[in-house]
C-alpha positions as MATLAB code, in Angstrom:
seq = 'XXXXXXXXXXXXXXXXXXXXXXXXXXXXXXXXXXXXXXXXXXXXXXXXXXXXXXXXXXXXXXXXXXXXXXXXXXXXXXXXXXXXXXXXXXXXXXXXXXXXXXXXXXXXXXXXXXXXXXXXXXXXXXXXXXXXXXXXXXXXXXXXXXXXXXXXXXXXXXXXXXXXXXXXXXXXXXXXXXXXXXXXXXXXXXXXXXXXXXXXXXXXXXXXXXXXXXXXXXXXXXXXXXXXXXXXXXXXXXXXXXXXXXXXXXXXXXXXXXXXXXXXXXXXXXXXXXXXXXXXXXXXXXXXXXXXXXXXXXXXXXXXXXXXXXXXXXXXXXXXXXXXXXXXXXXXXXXXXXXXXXXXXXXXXXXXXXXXXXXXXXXXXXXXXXXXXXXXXXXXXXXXXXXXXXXXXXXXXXXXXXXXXXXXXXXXXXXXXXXXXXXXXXXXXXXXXXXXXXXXXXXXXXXXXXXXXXXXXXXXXX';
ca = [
      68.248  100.433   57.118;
      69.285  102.366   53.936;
      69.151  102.496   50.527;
      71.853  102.508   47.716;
      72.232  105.790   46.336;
      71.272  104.614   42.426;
      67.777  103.375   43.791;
      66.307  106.250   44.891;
      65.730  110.190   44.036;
      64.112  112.962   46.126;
      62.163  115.774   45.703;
      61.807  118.247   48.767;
      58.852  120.634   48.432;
      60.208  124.299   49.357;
      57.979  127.077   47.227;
      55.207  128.073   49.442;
      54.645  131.612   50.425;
      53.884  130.820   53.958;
      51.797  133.811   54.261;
      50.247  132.844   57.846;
      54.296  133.044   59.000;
      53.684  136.786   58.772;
      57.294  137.139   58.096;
      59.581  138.452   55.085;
      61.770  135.189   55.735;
      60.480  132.044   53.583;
      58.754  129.594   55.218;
      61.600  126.838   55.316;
      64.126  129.154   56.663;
      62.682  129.750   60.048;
      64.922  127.781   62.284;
      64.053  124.640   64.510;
      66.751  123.968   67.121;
      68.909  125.978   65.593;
      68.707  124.928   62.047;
      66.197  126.024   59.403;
      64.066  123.520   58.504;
      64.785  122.557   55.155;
      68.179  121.472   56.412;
      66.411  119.314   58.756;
      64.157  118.217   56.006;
      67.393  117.838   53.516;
      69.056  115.552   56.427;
      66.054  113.026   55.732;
      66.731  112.195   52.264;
      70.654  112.384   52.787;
      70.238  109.538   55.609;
      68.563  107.187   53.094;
      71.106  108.012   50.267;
      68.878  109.502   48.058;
      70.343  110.809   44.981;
      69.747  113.145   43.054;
      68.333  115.404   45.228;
      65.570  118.028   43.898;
      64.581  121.061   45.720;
      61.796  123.041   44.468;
      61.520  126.746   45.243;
      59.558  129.743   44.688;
      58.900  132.164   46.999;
      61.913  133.496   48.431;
      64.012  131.351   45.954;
      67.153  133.516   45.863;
      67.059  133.338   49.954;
      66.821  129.650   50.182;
      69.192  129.016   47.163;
      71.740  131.002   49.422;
      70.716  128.599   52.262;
      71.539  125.583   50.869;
      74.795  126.674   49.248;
      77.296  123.978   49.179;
      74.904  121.428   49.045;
      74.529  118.324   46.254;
      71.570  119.042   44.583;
      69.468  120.529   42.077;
      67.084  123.867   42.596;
      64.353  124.065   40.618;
      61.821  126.938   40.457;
      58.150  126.641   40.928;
      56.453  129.739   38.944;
      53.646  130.445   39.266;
      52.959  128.051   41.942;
      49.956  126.616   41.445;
      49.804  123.458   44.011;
      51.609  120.419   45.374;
      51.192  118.668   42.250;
      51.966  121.086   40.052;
      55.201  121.737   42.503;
      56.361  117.999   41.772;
      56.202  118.126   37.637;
      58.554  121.123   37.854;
      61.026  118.071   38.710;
      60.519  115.833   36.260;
      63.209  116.906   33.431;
      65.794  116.380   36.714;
      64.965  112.896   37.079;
      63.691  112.025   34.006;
      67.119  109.130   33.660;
      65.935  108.083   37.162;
      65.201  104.380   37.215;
      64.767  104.007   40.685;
      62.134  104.974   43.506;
      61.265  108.673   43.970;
      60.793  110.247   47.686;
      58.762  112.743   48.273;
      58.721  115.300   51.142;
      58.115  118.927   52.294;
      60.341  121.385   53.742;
      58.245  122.519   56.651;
      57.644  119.242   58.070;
      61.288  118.832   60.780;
      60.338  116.838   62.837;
      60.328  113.108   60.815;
      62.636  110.755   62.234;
      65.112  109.563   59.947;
      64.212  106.091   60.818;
      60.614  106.724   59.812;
      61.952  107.652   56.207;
      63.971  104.375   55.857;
      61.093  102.443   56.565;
      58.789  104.051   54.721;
      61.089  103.222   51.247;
      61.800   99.785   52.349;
      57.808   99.342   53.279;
      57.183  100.845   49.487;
      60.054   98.829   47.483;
      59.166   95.478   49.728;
      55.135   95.983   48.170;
      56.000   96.961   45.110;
      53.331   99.296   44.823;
      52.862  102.584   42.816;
      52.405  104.775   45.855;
      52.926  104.463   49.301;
      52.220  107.011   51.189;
      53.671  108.168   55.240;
      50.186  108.551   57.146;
      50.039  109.482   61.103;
      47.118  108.786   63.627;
      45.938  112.047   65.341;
      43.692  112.890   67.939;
      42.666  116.527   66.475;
      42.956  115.574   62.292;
      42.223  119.805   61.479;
      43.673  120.757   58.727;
      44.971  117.865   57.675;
      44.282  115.518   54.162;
      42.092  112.874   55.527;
      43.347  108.820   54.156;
      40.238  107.220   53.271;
      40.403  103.523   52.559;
      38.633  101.082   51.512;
      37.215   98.010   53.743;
      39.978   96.018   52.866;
      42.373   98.851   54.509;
      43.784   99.732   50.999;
      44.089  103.402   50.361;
      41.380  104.327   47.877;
      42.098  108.563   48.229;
      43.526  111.348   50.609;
      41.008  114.328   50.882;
      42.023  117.856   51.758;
      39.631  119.020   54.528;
      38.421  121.968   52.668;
      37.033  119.594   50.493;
      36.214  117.177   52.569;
      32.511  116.127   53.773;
      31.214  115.970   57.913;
      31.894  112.190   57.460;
      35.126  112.414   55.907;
      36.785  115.214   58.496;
      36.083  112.649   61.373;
      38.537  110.504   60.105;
      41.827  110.267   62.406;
      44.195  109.127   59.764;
      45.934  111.738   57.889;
      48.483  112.099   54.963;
      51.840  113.426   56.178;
      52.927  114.956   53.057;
      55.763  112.547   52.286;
      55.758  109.848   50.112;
      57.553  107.435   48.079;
      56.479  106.567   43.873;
      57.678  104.615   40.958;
      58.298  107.917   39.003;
      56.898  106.568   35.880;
      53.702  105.900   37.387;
      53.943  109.004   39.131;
      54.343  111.830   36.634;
      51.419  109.790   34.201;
      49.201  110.619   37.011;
      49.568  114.234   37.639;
      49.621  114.631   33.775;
      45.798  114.286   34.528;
      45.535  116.534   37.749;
      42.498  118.835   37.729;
      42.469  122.172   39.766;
      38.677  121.941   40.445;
      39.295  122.481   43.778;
      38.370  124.827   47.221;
      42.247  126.243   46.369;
      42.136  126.042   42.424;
      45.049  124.190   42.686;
      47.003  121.001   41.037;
      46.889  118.744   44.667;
      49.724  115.852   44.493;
      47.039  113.922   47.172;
      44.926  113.679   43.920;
      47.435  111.494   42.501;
      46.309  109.006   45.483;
      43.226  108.388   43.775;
      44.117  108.128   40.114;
      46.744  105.682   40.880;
      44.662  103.512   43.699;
      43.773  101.090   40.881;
      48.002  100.473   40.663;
      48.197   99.985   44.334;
      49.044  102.566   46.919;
      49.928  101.585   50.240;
      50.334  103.321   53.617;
      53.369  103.462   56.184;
      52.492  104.468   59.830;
      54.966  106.860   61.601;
      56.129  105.663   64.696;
      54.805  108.899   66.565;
      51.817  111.400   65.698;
      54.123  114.571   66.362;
      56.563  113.601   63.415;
      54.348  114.641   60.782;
      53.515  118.150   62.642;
      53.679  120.725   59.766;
      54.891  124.324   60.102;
      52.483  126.757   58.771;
      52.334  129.587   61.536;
      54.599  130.728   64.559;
      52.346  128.868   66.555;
      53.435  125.541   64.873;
      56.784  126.942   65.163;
      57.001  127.229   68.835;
      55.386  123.633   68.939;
      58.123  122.005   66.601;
      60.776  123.537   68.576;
      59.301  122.105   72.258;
      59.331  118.641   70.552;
      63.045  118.919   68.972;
      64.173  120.263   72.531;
      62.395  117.321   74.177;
      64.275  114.880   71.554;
      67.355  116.855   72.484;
      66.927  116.588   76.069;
      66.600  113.257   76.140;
      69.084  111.979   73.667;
      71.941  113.692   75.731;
      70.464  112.730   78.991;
      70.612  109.450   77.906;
      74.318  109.828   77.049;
      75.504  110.692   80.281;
      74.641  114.208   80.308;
      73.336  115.694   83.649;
      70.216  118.364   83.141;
      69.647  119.613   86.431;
      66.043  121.008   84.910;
      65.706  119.793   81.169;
      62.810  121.530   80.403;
      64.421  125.121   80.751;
      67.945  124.002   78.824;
      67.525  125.041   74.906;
      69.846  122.612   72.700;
      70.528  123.144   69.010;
      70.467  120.016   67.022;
      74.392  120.267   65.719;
      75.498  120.475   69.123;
      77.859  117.461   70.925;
      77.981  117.127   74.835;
      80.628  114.775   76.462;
      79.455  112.345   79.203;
      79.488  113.496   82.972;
      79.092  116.884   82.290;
      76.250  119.066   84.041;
      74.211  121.883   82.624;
      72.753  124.055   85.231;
      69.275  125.254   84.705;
      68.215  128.171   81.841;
      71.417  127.264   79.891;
      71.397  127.688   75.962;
      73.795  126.146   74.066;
      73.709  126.160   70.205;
      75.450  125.947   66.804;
      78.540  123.632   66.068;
      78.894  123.669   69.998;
      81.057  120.600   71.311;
      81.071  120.014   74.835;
      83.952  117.944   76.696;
      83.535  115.315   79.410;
      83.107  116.691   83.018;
      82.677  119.971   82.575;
      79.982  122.457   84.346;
      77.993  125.039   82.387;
      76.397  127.257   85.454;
      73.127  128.429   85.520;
      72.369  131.277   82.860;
      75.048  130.601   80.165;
      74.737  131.270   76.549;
      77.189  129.270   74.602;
      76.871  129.556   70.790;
      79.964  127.784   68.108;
      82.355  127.153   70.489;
      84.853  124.535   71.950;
      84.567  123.572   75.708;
      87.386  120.865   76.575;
      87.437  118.402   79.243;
      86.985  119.509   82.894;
      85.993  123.063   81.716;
      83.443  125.292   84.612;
      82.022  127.888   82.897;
      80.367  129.954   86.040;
      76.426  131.595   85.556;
      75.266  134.023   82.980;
      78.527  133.576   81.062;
      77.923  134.182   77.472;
      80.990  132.841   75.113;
      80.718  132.873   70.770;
      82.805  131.501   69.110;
      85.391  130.915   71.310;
      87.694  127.639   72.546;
      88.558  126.863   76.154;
      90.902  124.174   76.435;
      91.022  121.969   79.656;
      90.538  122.889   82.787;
      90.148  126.444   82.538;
      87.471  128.260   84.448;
      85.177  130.798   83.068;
      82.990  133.426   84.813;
      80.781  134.324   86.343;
      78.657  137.183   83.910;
      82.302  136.884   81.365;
      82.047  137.313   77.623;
      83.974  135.670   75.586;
      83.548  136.998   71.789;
      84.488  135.835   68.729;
      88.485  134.526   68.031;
      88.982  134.002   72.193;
      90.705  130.959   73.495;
      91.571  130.392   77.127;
      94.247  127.569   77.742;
      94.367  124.803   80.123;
      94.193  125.683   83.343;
      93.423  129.129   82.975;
      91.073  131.382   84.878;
      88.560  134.270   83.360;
      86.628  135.722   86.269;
      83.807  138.042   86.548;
      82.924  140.826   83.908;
      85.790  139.951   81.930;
      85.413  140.534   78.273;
      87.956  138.699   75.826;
      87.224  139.582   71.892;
      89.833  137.761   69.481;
      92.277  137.060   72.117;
      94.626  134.135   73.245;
      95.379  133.866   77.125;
      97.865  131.155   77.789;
      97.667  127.975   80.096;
      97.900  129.134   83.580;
      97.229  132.680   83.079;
      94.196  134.643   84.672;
      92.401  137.453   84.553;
      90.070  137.583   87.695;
      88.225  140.575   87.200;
      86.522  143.515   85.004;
      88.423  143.446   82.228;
      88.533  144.260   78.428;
      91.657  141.815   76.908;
      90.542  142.705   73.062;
      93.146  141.961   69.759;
      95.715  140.496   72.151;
      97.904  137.671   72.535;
      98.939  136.816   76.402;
     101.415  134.309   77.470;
     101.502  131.717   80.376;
     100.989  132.176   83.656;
     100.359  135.904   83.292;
      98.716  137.776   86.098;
      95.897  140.527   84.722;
      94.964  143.122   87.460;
      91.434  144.113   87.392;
      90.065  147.185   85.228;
      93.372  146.314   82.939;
      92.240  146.969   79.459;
      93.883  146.545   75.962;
      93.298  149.807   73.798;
      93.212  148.036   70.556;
      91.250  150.642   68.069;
      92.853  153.769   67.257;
      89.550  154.924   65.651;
      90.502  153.793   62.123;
      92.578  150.000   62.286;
      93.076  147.334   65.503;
      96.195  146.927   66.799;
      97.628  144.210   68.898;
      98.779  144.026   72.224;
     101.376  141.240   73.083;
     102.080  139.813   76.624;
     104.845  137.445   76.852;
     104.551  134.957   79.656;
     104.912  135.129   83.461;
     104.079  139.301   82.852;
     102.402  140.606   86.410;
     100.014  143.326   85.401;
      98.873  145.723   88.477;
      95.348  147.021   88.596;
      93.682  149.635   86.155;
      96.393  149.452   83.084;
      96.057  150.572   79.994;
      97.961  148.951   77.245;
      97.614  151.322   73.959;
      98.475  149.046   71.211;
     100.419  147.954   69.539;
     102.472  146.913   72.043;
     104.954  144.493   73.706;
     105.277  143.469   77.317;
     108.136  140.886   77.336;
     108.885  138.198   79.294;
     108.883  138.090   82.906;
     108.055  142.084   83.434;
     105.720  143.597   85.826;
     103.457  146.578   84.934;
     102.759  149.088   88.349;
      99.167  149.510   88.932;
      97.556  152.391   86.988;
      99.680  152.715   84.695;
      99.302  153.707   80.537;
     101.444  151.514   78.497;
     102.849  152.857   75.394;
     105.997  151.454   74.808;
     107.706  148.049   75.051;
     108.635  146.606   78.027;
     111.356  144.892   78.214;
     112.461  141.029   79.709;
     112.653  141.551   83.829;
     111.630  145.128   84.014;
     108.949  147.018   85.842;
     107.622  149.264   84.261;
     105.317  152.998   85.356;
     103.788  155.068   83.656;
     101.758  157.238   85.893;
     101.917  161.047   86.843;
     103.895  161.488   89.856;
     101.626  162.773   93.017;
     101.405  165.744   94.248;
      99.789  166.778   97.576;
      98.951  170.533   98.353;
      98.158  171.461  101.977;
      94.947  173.752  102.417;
      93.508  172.934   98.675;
      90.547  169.984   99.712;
      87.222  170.548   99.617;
      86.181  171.356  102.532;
      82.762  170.161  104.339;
      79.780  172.134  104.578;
      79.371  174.582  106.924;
      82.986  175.094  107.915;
      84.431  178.577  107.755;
      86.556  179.862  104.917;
];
């Protein structure tokens, strides 16, 4: 279900203060699955093809411009802010050649399904009404705008609980903040707002009333957490555990194996292929995409990255991102940072550490490890304790190991550097020069053993 882009508009609500977030980020910013709300919020009106699009900021409005950079729409400013109502009007000149339907929504409410918002514009351009407004049964209705109707179930007003009497606050049904208007209709009635009010402000749930005579209808959400707002970190944490849940069960559903959902934390942009199991306490988050058959171990923190096909990434691995193409195995306790990419087939084993590196298909590096700035061939052996000394305390450098290269145990490869094809590097050895095709290279002080000169244990004579 969708609508054409020239029949409706949208107006997202973004300019409170959320002073009960205690926090110097704006309200809409604080994240939800990975993604701060008003993107979730902004995904809502995309998915019924609203256009234009109308956000309206205030406080923090340089912060959330810079948030929504890139994005089709209009920013407008609400100052001062003085109310929902008063928040809406500060869109008008944007849509004033609108002929179409006008959405309505806020940019701390995540959690509406996109299905929700289709139906409630079809439900309001099948009636033909002036208002219809997205209402949600609850079993605790505090601090929520009670819908009061009248007996023939039409919606006669929405009162905000501080102004609402004992008999009032016992109603169930609430307003969810969204809505869909005939503009025209819209904007006459908060032209005659008053601010005589608990708040002293311009309420848009006022509008309800004034334009009841017109007709204003209501659209049921298909579940009561959908229209759970975000005004503290409370109601954070409690949008998140629903998202996750979604999450959870989406991928599940998919042909994803949780071995314990409730301890796997998903962001919302993430993509996990079919047969592949996630280990318990495993977070996985950005623009993540998962392959088919591949086994995330217990403990793993996977952020932006590309996991092929058949990938095992062993426990308490953390990679950013990073791409590991088929096959490979990963871990356990590596880190692969920013700009790595292990090929197909390859192996990175325990406290490893890769940071903008390329290690080729069949090449491994078992064991406790730094690889940093480097670009390693196929089939290329890595002893353990080998590190790449890319930072000569003012540039990076780059070290370059061509493939089949056998490195020994504890190297040191001061960069920049070339090991070429087919060479082997002695164990403990500093590499400072090229190597060249074939060779074997050493670079380690020759030993020397002098008789008498050991410590010797306590207690014997001198």
């Amino acid at each position: 279900m969708g609508v054409k882009t020239s029949e409706l508009a949208a107006v997202i609500l973004a300019a409170g203060q959320g002073k009960r977030m205690k926090s110097r980020i704006p309200k809409v910013l604080h994240p939800v699955a990975g993604r701060p709300m008003i993107h979730h919020v902004l995904g809502l009106a995309k998915s019924v093809g609203a256009s234009p699009i109308i956000v309206v900021v205030g406080h923090g409005a340089e912060a959330v411009r810079e948030a929504l950079k890139g994005e089709e729409l209009y920013l407008v400013v609400q100052d001062p802010q003085l109310g929902t109502g008063h928040a809406v009007m500060q869109a008008r000149k944007a849509i004033e050649d609108h002929e179409g339907d006008l959405l309505i929504l806020c940019g701390d409410m995540p959690l509406i399904l996109p299905e929700t918002i289709s139906g409630l514009v079809a439900h309001h351009k099948e009636l033909g009404c002036a208002m219809t407004v997205l209402v949600g049964t609850v079993e605790d209705p505090t601090g929520y705008g009670r819908v009061l109707r009248t007996e023939e179930g039409r919606v006669l007003k929405i009162v905000e609980e501080g102004d609402a009497s004992p008999g009032e606050r016992s109603v169930r049904e609430v307003n969810s903040g969204a809505y869909c208007a005939r503009p025209g209709d819209l904007f006459q009635a908060l032209e005659h707002l008053s601010c005589a009010n608990s708040q002293g402000e311009y309420y848009l749930t006022d509008a309800v009333e004034i334009l009841s005579p017109k007709g204003v209808s209501a659209y049921q959400c298909s579940f009561p957490e959908e229209i759970l707002g975000v005004n503290d970190r409370v109601e954070l944490a409690r949008a998140e555990a629903v998202m996750q849940h979604r999450l959870r069960l989406k991928w599940m559903r998919e042909g994803v194996s949780l071995v314990d959902p409730a301890s796997v934390i998903l962001g919302v942009d993430v993509t996990i292929g079919r047969d592949t199991v996630i280990e318990p306490r495993v977070t996985i988050q950005g623009r993540t995409e998962i392959g088919t058959e591949c086994q995330i171990g217990m403990g793993c923190v996977i952020r932006d990255s590309i996991i092929e096909d058949g990938v095992v990434i062993r426990p308490y691995s953390v990679i950013t991102e990073a791409h590991i193409e088929q096959g490979a195995t990963v871990g356990p306790f590596c880190h692969l940072r920013p700009g790595s990419r292990v090929g197909a087939g390859a192996r990175v084993g325990n406290f490893v550490e890769m940071k903008n590196t390329k290690l080729g298909r069949k090449s491994k590096a078992p064991h406790l490890s730094y690889l940093g700035d480097a670009e390693i061939g196929e089939e290329v052996n890595i002893g353990a304790g080998t590190i790449t000394c890319n930072y000569d305390g003012r540039e990076k450098h780059k070290t370059i190991i061509e493939d089949r290269v056998f490195v020994g145990s504890d190297t040191q490869f001061v960069a920049p550097v070339r090991v070429m094809e087919g060479a082997v590097v002695g164990a403990g050895s500093t590499i400072t020069e090229d190597v060249p095709p074939g060779a074997l290279a050493i670079a380690r002080s020759r030993q020397v053993n002098i008789p008498g000169r050991g410590r010797k244990r306590k207690g014997e004579e001198s």
